[in-house]
C-alpha positions in Angstrom: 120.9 59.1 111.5 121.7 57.4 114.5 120.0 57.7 117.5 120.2 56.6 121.4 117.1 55.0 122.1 114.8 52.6 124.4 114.0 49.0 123.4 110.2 51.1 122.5 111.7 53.1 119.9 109.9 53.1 116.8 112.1 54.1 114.2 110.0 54.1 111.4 107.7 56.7 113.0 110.8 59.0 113.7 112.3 59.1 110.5 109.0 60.4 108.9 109.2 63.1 111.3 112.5 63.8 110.2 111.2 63.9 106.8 108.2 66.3 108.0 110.8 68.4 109.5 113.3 69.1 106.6 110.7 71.6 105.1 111.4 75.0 106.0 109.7 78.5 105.3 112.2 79.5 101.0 112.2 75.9 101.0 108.6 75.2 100.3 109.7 72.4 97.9 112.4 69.7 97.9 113.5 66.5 95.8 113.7 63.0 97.0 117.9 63.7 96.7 117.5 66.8 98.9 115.6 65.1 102.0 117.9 62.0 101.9 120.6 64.3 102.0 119.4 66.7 104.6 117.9 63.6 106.9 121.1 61.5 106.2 118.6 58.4 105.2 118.8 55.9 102.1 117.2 57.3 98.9 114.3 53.9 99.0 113.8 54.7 102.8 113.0 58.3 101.6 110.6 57.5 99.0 109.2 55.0 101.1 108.2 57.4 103.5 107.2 60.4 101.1 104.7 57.9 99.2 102.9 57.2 102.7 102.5 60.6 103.8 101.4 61.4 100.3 99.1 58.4 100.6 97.9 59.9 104.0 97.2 63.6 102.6 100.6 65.2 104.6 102.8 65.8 101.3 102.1 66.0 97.9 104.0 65.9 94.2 104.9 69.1 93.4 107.7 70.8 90.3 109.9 67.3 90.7 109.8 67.0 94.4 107.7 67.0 97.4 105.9 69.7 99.5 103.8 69.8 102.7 100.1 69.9 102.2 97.9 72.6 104.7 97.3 69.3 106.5 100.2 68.8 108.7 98.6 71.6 110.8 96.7 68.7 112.2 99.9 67.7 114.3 99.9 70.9 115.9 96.0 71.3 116.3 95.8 68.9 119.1 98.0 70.9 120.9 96.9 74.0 120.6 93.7 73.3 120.9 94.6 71.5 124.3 95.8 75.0 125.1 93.2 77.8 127.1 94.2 81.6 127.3 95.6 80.5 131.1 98.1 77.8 130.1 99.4 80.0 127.2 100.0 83.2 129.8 101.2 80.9 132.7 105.1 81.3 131.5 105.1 84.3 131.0 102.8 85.1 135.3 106.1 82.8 136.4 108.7 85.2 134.9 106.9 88.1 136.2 107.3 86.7 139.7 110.6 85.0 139.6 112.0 88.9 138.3 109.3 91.0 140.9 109.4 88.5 143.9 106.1 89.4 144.2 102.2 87.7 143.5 101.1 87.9 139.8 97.4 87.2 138.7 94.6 87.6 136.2 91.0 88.6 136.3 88.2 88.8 134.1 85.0 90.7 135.1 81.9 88.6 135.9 79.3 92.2 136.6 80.8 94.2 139.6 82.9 91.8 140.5 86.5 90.4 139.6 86.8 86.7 139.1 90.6 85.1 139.4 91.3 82.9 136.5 95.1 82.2 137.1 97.5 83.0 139.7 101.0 82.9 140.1 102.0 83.6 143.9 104.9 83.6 146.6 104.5 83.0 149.8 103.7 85.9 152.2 100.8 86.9 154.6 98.4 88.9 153.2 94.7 90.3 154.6 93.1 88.2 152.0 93.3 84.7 151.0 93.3 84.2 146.8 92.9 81.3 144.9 91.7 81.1 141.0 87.8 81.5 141.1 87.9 84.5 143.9 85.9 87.2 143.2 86.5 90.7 144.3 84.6 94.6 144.2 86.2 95.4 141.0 86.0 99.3 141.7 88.3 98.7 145.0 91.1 96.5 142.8 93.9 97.3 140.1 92.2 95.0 137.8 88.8 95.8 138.3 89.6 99.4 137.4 90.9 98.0 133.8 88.4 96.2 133.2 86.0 98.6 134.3 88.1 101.0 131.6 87.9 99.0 128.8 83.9 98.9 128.9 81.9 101.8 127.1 79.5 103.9 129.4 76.1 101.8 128.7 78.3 98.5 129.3 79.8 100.1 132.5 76.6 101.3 133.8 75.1 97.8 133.7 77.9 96.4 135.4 78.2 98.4 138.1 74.3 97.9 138.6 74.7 94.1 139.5 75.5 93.6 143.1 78.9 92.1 144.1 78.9 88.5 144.9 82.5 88.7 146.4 81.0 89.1 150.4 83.9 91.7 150.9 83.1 95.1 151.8 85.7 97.0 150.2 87.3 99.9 152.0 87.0 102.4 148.9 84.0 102.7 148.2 83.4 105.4 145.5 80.6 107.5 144.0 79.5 107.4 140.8 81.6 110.8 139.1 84.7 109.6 141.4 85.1 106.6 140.0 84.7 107.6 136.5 87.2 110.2 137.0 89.6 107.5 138.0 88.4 105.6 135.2 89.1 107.8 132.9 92.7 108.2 134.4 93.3 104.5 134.2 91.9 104.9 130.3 94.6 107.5 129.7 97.7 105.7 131.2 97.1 102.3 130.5 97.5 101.0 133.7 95.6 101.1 137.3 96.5 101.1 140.9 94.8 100.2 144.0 96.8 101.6 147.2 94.6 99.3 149.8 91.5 100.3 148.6 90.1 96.4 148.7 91.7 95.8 152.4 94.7 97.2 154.5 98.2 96.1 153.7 96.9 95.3 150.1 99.0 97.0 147.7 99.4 96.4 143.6 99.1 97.5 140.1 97.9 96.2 136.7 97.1 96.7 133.3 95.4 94.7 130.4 95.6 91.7 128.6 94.1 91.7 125.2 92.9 89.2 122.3 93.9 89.3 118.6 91.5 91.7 118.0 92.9 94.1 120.4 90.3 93.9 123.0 90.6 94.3 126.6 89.6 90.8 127.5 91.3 90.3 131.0 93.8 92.1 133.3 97.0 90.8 135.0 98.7 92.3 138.2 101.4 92.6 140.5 100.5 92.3 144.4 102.5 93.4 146.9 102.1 94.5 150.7 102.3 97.9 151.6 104.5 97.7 154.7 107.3 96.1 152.2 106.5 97.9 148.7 106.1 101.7 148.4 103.9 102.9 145.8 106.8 104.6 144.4 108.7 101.2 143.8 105.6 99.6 142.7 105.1 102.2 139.7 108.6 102.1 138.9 110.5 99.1 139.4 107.6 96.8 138.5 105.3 98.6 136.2 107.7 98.1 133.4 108.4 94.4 133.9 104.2 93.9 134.2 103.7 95.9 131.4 106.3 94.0 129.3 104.5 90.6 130.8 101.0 92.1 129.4 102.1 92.2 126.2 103.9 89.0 125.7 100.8 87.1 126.6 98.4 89.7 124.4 101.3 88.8 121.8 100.7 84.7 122.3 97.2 84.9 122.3 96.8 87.0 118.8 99.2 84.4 117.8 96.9 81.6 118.7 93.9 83.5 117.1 95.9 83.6 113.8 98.3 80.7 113.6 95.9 78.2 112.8 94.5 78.9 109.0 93.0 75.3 107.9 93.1 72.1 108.4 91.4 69.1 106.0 88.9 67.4 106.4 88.1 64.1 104.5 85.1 65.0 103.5 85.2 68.5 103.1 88.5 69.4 101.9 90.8 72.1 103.1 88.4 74.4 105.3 89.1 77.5 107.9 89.7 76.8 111.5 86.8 77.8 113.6 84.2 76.3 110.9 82.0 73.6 113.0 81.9 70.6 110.8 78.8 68.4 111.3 
């Protein structure tokens, strides 16, 4: 295989990645014929290569040939695990904006309040300024309403006991029975709007974000300001591109939860992700 390459290049290192890569999912197994074949390298470069990463625990001998052992994870654990929930939904914020035009963030609930963990935004004057680690009333906003859903009622109680730390006073300010009764809406729909109920000309819609377990664990929206956006084109033209954007990133994060199954440890063996080794 012949490549382009700076005087840097180490070629050594890039044909056993070539090697790593000729294993595919039916093909759990090859011979020392097939990978020379498939990597277009010399049969003694081939075996040269498989009895160092066998040497280093990445292959192992297997029915006449060669396969990958659960340790190559490893090459892809430091970047996943480089990876928070944020980075992983940040692609997917970016296509929501580039399609709406509009602001896209995410929230999680910190007591009464909102707390922005990522935001993806376009440039337009709005009443109030937004920046990741602004907190909010979370009855007054789209994504305080989900998150406010997705508790049960002793879990809800307790939140809406603690005062807000946000130093906005919201211009919906609900009772007790109106809000659940909005809750209960935004529970039966799957998705929850604020029509300026945090400040005037503050407009938007949102929905949930949840783990591999299926839990509620954040909220994502779209912003807009009223004078531009009618609640009517909110609901319709963008509700379906946010929801869509809710799920890919719910999607990428069970991913995250499951994709990684072991790894090996020297002195351990193969163990299970998530298992703190001393």
């Amino acid at each position: 295989m012949t490549r382009e390459a700076g005087p840097d290049f180490i070629e050594a290192l890039a044909r056993g990645l070539d090697v790593l890569r000729c294993f595919r999912a039916g093909r759990p197994v090859l011979t020392l014929s097939e990978i020379a074949a498939a990597t277009g390298l010399a049969r003694p470069t081939v075996r040269r290569i498989l009895l160092t990463l066998d040497e280093l625990g990445y292959v192992r001998s297997a029915d006449r040939g060669f396969a990958l052992t659960p340790r190559v994870l490893e090459l892809g654990m430091s970047y996943i695990n480089s990876l928070n929930m944020w980075e992983v939904a940040e692609p997917h914020m970016r296509r929501l904006v580039e399609a709406t035009n509009e602001s896209t963030s995410m929230a999680q609930l910190d007591g009464n309040d909102i707390v922005y963990v990522a935001r993806v935004a376009v440039p337009k004057i709005v009443t109030l300024a937004v920046t990741v680690g602004t907190r909010f009333p979370a009855p007054a906003t789209s994504m305080g309403k989900i998150l406010l859903a997705a508790l049960d009622q002793p879990e809800l109680t307790a939140a809406l006991a603690e005062p807000t730390r946000s130093g906005i006073t919201p211009w919906w300010q609900p009772e007790r029975d109106e809000l659940d009764r909005t809750l209960r809406e935004v529970r039966a729909r799957g998705w929850a709007l604020a029509d300026q109920d945090l400040a005037p000309g503050i407009r938007s819609i949102a929905t949930g974000v949840r783990n591999g377990d299926g839990k509620v664990v954040a909220a994502v929206n779209v912003t807009v300001h009223a004078a531009e956006t009618s609640v009517e084109q909110l609901t319709e033209e963008h509700l379906p591109r946010l929801l869509r954007t809710a799920a890919d990133i719910s999607r990428d994060w069970a991913l995250l939860d499951t994709l990684p199954i072991t790894v090996h440890d020297p002195r351990r063996g193969i163990v299970p992700l998530g298992v703190r080794l001393p």
